[in-house]
C-alpha positions in Angstrom: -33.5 16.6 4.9 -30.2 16.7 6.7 -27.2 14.3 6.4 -26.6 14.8 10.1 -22.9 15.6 11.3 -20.8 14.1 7.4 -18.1 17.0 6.9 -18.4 19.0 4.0 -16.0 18.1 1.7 -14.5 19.8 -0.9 -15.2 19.3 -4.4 -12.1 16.9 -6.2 -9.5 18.9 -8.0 -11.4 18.3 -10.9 -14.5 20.2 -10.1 -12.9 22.8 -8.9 -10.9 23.0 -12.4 -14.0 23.3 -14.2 -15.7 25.9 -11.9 -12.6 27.9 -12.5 -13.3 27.6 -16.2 -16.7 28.6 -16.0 -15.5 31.9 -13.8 -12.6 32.7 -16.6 -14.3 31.6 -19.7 -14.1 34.4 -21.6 -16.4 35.2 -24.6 -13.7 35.0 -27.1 -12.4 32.1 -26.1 -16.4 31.4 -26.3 -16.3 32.2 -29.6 -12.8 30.4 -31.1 -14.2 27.0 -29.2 -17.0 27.5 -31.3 -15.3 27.7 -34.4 -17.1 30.0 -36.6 -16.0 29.9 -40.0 -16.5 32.2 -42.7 -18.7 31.1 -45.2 -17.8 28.4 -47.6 -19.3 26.0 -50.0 -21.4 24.1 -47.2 -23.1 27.3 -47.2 -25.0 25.4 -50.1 -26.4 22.4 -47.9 -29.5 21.9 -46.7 -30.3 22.2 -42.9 -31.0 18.5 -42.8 -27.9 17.5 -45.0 -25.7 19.8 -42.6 -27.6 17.9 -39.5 -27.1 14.5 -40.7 -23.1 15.6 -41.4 -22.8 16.9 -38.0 -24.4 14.1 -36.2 -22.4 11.3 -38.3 -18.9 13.5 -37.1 -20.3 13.4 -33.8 -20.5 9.9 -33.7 -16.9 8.9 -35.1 -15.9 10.7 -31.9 -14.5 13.8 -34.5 -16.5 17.0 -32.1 -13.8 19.7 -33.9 -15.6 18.9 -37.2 -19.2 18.5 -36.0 -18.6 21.7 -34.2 -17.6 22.7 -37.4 -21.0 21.7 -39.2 -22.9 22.9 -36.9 -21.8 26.3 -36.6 -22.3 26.1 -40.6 -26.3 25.8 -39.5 -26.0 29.6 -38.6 -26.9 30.4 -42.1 -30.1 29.0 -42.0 -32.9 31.2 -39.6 -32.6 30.1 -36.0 -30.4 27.1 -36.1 -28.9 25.7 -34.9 -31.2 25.4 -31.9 -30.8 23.0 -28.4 -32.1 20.2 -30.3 -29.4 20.6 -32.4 -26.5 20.7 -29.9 -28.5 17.9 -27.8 -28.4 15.5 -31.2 -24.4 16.6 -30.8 -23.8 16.3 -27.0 -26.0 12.6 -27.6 -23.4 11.2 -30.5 -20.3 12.2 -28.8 -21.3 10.7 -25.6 -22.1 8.0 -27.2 -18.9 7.7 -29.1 -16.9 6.1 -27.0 -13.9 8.3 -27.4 -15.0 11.2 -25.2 -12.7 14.9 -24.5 -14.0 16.5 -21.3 -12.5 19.5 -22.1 -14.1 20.9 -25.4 -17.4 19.3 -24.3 -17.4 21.8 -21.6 -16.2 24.2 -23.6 -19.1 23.8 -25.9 -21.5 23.5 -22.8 -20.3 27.1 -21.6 -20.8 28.6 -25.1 -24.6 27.8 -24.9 -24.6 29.3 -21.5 -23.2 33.1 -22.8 -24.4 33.1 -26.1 -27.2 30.5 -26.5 -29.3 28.6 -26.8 -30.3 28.0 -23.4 -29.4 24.3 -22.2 -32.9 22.6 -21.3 -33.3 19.8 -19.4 -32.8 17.2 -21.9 -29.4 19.3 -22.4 -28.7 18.0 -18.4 -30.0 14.7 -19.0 -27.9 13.9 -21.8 -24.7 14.9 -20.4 -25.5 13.4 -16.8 -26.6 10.2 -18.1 -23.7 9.9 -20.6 -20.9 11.0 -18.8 -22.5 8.4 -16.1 -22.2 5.1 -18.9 -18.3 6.7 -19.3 -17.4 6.2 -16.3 -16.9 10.6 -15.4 -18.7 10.3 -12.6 -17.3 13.6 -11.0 -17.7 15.6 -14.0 -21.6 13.7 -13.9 -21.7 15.0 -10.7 -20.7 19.1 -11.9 -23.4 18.5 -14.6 -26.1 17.7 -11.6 -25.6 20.2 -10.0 -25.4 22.4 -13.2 -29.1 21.4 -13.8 -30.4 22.1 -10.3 -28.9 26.1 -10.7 -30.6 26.0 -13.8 -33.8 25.6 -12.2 -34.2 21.8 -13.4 -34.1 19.1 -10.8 -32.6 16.0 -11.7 -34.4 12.9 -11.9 -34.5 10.6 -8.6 -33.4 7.9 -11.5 -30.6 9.5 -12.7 -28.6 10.3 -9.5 -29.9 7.1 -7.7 -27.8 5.8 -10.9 -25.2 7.9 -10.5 -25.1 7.1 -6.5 -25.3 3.0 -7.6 -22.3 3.7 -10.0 -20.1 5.4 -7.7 -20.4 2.9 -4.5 -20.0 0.1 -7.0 -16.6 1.9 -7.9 -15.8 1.9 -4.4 -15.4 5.7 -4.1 -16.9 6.5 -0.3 -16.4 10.4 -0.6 -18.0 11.1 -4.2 -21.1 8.6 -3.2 -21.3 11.0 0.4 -21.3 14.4 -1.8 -24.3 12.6 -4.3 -25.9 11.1 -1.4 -25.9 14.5 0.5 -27.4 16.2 -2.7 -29.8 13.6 -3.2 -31.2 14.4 0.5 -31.1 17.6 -0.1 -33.5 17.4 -3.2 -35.8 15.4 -1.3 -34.5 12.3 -3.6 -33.8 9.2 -0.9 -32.3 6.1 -2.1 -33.8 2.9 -2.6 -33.8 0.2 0.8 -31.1 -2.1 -0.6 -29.3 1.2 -1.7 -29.1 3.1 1.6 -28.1 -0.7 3.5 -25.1 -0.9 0.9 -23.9 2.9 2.1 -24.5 1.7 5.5 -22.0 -0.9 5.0 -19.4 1.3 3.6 -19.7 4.1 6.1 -19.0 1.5 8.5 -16.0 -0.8 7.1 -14.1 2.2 6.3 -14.6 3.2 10.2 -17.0 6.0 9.9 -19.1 5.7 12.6 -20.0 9.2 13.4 -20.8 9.6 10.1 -23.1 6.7 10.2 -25.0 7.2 13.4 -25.3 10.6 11.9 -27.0 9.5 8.9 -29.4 6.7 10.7 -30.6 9.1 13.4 -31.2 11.4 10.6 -33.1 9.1 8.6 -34.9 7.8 11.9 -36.0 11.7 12.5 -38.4 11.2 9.4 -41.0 9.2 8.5 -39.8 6.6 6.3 -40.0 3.1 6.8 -37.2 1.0 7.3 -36.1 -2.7 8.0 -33.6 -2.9 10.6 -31.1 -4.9 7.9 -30.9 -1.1 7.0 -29.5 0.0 10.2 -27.7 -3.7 11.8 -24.3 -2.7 10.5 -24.4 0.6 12.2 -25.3 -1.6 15.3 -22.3 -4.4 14.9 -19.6 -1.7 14.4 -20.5 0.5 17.3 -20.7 -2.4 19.5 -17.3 -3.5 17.6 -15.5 -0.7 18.7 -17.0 -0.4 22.5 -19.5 2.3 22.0 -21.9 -0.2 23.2 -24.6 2.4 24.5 -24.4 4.4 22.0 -25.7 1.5 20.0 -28.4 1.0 22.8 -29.2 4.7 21.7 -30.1 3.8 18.6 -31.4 0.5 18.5 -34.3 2.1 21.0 -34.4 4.8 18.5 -35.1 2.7 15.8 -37.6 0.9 18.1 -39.8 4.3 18.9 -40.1 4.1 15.2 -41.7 1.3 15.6 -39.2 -1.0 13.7 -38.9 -4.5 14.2 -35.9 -5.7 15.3 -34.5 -9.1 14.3 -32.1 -11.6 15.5 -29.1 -10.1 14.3 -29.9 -6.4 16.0 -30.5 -8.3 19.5 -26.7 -10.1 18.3 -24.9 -7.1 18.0 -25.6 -5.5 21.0 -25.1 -8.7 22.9 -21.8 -8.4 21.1 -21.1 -4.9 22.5 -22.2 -5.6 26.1 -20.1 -9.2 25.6 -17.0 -7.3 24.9 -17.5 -4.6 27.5 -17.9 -7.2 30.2 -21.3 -5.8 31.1 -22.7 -9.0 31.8 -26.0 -7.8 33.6 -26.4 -5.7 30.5 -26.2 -8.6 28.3 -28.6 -11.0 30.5 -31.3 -8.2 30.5 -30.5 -7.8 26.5 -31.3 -11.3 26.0 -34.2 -11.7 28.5 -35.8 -8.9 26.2 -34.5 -10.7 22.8 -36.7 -13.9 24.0 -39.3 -11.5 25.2 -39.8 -10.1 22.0 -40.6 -13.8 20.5 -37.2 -14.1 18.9 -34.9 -17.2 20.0 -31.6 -16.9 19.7 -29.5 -18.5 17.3 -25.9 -20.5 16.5 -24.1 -17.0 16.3 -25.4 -15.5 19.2 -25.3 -18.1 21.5 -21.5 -18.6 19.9 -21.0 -14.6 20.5 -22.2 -15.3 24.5 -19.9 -18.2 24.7 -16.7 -16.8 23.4 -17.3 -13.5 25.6 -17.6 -15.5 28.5 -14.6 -17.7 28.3 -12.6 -14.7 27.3 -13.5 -13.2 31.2 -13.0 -16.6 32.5 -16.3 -18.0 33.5 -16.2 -21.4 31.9 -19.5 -22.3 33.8 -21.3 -20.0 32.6 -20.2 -20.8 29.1 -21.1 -24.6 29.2 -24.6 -23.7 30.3 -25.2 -21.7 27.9 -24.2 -24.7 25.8 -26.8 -27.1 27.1 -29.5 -24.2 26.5 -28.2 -24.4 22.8 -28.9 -28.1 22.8 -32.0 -28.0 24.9 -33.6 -25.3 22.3 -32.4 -27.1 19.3 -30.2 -24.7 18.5 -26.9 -27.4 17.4 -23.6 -25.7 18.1 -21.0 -25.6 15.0 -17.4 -26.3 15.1 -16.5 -22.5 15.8 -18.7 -22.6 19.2 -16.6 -25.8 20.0 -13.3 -24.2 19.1 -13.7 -21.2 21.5 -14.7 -23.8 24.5 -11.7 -26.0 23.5 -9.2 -23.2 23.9 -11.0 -21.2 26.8 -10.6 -25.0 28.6 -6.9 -25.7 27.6 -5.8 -22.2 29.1 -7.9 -23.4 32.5 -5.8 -26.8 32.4 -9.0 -28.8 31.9 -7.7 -31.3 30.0 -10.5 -33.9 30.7 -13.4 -31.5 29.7 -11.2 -31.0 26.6 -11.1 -35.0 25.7 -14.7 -35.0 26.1 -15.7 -31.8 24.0 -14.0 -33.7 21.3 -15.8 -36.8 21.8 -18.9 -34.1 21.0 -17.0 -33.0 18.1 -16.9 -36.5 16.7 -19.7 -37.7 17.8 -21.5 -35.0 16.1 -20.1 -36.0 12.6 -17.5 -32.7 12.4 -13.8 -32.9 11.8 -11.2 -30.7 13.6 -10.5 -27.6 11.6 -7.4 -25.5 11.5 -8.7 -23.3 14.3 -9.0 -26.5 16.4 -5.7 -27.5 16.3 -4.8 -24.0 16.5 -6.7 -23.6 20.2 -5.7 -27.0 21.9 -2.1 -25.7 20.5 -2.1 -22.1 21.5 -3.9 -23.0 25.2 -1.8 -25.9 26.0 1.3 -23.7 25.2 -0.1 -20.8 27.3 -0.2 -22.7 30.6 3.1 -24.2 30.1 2.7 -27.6 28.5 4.7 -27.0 25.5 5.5 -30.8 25.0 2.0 -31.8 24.6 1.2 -28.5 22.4 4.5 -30.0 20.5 3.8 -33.6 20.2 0.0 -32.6 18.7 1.0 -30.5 16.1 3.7 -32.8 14.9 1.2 -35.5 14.6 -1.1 -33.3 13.0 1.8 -31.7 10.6 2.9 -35.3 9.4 -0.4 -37.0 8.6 -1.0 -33.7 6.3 -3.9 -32.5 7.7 -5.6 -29.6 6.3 -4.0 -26.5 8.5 -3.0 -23.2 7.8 -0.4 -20.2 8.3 -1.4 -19.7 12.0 -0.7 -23.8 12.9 2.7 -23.3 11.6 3.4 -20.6 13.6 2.8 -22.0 17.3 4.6 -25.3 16.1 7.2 -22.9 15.0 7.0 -21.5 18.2 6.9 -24.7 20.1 10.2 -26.6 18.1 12.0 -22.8 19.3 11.2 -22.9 23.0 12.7 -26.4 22.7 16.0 -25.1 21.2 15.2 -26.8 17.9 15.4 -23.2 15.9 17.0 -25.5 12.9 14.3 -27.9 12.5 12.1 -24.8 12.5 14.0 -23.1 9.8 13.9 -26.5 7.5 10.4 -26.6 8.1 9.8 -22.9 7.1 11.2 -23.5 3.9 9.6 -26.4 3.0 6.0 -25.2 3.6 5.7 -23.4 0.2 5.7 -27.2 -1.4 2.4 -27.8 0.8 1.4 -24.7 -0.7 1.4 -22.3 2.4 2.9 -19.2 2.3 4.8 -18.1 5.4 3.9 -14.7 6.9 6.1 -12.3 8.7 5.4 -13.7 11.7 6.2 -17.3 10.3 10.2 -15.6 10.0 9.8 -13.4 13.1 9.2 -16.8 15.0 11.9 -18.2 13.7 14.6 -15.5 14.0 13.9 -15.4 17.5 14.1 -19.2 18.2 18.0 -18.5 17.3 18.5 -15.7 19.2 16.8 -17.5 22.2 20.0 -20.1 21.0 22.4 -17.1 21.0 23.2 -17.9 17.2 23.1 -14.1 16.7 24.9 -14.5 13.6 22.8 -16.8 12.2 19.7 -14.5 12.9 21.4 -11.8 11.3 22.1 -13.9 8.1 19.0 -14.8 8.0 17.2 -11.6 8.8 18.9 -10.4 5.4 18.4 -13.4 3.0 15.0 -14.4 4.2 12.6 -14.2 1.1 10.3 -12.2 3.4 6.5 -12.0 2.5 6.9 -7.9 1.9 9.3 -6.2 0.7 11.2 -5.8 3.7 11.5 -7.2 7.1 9.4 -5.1 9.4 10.6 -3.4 12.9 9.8 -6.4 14.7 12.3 -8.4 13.0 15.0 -6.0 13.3 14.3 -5.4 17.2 14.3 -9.4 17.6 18.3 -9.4 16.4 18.7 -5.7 18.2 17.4 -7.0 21.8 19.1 -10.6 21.6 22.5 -8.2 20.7 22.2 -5.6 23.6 21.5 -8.6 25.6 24.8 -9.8 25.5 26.4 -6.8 24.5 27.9 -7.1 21.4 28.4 -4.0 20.2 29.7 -4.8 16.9 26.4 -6.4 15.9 24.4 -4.0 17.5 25.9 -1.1 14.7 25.2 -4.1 12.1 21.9 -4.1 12.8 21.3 -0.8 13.1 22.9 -0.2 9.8 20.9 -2.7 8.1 17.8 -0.7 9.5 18.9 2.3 7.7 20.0 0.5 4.7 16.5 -1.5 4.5 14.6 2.9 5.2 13.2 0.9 8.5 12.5 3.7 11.4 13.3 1.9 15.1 10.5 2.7 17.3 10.4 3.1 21.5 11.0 -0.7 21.4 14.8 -0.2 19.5 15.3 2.8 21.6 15.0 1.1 24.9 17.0 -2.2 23.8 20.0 0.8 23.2 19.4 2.4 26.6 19.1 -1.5 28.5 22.8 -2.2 26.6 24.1 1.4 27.4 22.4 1.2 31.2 24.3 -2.8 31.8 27.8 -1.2 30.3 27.6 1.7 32.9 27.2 4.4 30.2 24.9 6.8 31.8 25.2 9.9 30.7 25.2 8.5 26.9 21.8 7.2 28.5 20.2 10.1 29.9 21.3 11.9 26.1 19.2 9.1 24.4 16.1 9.4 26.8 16.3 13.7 26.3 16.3 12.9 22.3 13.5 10.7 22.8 11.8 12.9 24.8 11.9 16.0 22.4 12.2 14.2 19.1 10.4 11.0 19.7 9.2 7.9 19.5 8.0 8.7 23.4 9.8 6.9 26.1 7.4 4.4 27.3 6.9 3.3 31.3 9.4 0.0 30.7 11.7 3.1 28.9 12.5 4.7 32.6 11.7 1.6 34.7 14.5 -0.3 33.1 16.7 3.1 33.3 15.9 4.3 37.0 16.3 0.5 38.1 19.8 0.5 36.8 20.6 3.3 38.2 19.1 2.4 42.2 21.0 -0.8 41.9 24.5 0.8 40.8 24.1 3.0 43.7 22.5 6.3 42.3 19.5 6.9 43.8 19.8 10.5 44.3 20.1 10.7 40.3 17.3 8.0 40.4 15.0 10.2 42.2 15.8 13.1 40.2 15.2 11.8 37.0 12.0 10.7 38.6 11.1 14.6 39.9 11.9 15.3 36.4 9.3 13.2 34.5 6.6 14.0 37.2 6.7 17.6 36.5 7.1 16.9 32.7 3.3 14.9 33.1 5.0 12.0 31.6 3.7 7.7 31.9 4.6 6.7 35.0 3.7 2.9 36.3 3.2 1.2 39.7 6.5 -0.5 39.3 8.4 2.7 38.8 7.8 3.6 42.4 8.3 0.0 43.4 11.9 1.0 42.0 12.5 4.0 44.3 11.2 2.5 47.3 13.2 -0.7 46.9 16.5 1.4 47.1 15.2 4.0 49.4 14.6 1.6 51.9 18.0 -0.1 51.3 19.5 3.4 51.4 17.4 4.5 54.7 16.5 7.5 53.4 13.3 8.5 55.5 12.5 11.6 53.6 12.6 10.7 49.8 10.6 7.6 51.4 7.6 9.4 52.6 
């Protein structure tokens, strides 16, 4: 069997160390990790007495002096033999105080000069290097036995695959489950869901797909648990139809999709907008003989409010009510904001009246959306007079709360109030986030206390160890606003001080100040180092540039620069040319016009 499109990836540097030993292992060095020893008086113990002496230095974790005993054996007609070294590799192993090194050592010494590893040789290395945790060098040992002729046990690397997800390494538990396939070996159900999952929450989709169509190409016979998570993250990250791909795949296998595969996909077409994709998908869910339930009615819901259709997303409400199907608090908060930014204040009264009625009490997210939509259409006020009420009769909210009434008492020129509050919400045992500060510093250079914000940009205890580029370009903008030079170097200082890199954001806050002070040529220097040296000038970079320009009366050089980025295949907006044709038409200039 194939594992589908995974890379090959190299063996870790350990592997490769140890292949490297087994190319240069010479057979003295054979021979002196082997430690044969002239004879002495052990020459006068018995086999077994030399046996029981090497196993019992073995097991104290001493291998110099069982290797020692054991080479003692030599005296006796063939011995020692690869029971002998098994009964050595077994004690160490299970010693507790294990050395890689000489173990391989010894391990290559019975591959030059004998005796021949068997497979209870490979066993007893794979397993015990597995229970101490050397699940790499477990790994070398593997594939060891399988050069050797010997397979190894579906058991053993189905441990070894268990072990190594468990320890959260993706890549080694790809290379075993690559070599398991290869062997014919396939993981247990519950097993191959758990890789699923991984493959998919560290983003490798194309690496999942890969491995479900692969699996879906035999004939093994799967639940679609197995496969959902490949569905959700597709559909997560737009590839919506290449979900449809396989969930039809998966169907021609004659797999039985469940509730949550119909889910995802209604997800994905959800997100995408593709709304007669999504009816069909749930016509078919229902024609299948599966209802829908809370999530994926809430999943419908919250896709249509996003595009506005607020119809559409109450009726799919009453269906939930008419099937039984009771909404939960989270379907409730997605109407409640999706109303607020619509200004439907009375629908919103009444959907709490439901909530109440219903027996559920307003959560942190519900605060959060009649906040955050009342403030988006304007009504700041109200969003302000709720989440002071709710704030003072300490009600259960979180991080995110804080923040919009943050941002509320700041669009109402109350940046102090804000600032007491900040520091007072680790007594109510909430933990203010950067963007908890970043709210706050901008509040006071909305006030044009640019001072203050600097002060506080640099004592702030903030939640990393430093504030990020967003707090430094909140201070940088409010100072190029007003053009104060002198705090525009502070801040820029502080950057370097603090190792923070501006990004385009800084870099066009610069070229705005040096564009209002009539310093063009200084600008059109900073645009040709961002152009060859990065960050990239983004479309607001030249709008605000080429606008300053048309309305201090150099259109000519306007238009020029404008040639300039055409040819150079850079961004280029609507409002750019909006620009041009603005002062071209105040100019007269029929030509450059057309």
């Amino acid at each position: 069997m194939r594992f589908g499109k995974i890379a090959a990836i190299n063996h870790p540097h350990q592997l490769r160390r140890n292949a490297c030993f087994l190319m240069n292992y010479s057979s003295s060095c054979a021979l002196s990790s082997l430690n044969i020893i002239e004879e002495s008086n052990t020459q006068n113990w018995s086999y077994l007495e030399l046996q029981s002496r090497m196993q019992n230095y073995a097991a104290s974790g001493d291998l110099a002096e069982a290797l020692e005993t054991l080479n003692s054996m030599r005296n006796v007609a063939g011995k020692p033999s690869v029971y002998d070294y098994n009964a050595l590799f077994h004690r160490y192993l299970s010693s507790g105080n294990v050395l890689l090194e000489p173990l391989v050592q010894v391990y290559i010494g019975m591959k030059r000069f004998g005796p021949t590893p068997n497979k209870t040789t490979f066993n007893i290395l794979l397993n015990g290097l597995m229970s101490s945790g050397y699940l790499r060098d477990a790994y070398f040992f593997a594939e060891e036995m399988t050069k050797s002729g010997i397979n190894p046990s579906f058991t053993s690397l189905s441990k070894l695959l268990k072990i190594s997800m468990k320890s959260g390494s993706l890549l080694d538990s790809i290379w075993i489950l690559k070599f398991m396939l290869k062997l014919d070996h396939l993981p247990t159900e519950p097993t191959l869901a758990m890789f699923v999952c991984m493959l998919c929450k560290a983003r490798m989709l194309e690496e999942a797909y890969s491995l479900c169509a692969a699996l879906l190409s035999q004939s093994f016979n799967f639940q679609a648990y197995v496969f959902n998570p490949v569905l959700w993250a597709l559909c997560k990250f737009g590839q919506s139809f290449l979900a449809l791909q396989l969930f039809y795949m998966m169907k021609k296998k004659g797999m039985t999709h469940n509730v949550c595969s119909y889910t995802a996909l209604l997800y994905g077409f959800g997100r995408e907008r593709l709304w007669v994709d999504l009816y069909r998908c749930l016509d078919q869910m229902r024609s299948d003989g599966l209802k829908p339930n809370v999530i994926t009615y809430t999943v419908i819901i919250k896709f249509l409010c996003d595009d506005g259709r607020i119809g559409e997303a109450f009726e799919f409400l009453k269906f939930m009510e008419g099937e039984g199907c009771d909404p939960d608090l989270v379907t409730y908060n997605i109407i409640i904001c999706a109303l607020c930014l619509h200004d439907k204040a009375y629908d919103v009264a009444e959907i709490l009246q439901v909530i109440h009625h219903r027996g559920f009490s307003p959560d942190a997210y519900t605060y959060t959306a009649l906040a955050g939509g009342m403030m988006k259409v304007g009504k700041l006020e109200i969003a302000y007079e709720l989440l002071r009420n709710v704030i003072s009769r300490n009600c259960t909210v979180d991080v995110v709360v804080y923040n919009i009434y943050f941002h509320c008492l700041c669009q109402n020129s109350r940046s102090r109030e804000a600032l007491s509050l900040l520091k007072s919400m680790k007594e109510e045992g909430i933990t203010p986030n950067t963007v908890s500060y970043n709210t706050v510093l901008r509040g006071f250079c909305r006030d044009y206390n640019l001072e203050h914000a600097l002060k506080l940009l640099v004592c702030f205890e903030w939640p990393e160890s430093s504030p990020d580029v967003v707090s430094f370009n909140t201070v940088l903008s409010a100072a190029c606003k007003t053009g104060d030079l002198d705090l525009i170097h502070r801040v820029l200082h502080c950057m370097e001080c603090r190792g923070v890199e501006p990004n385009v954001i800084s870099f066009t806050c610069l070229l705005q100040y040096l564009s209002t002070m009539g310093r063009y040529s200084e600008c059109l220097k900073l645009l040709e180092y961002m152009v060859w040296n990065g960050p990239a000038p983004s479309s607001v970079t030249f709008n605000i540039l080429l606008d300053k320009l048309c309305r201090s009366g150099f259109v000519s050089t306007a238009y020029q620069i404008f040639e300039c980025l055409q040819k150079a295949g850079l961004s280029l907006d609507r409002r750019i040319y909006r620009i041009l044709l603005r002062a071209l038409l105040r100019k007269r200039d029929v030509n450059l016009i057309e």
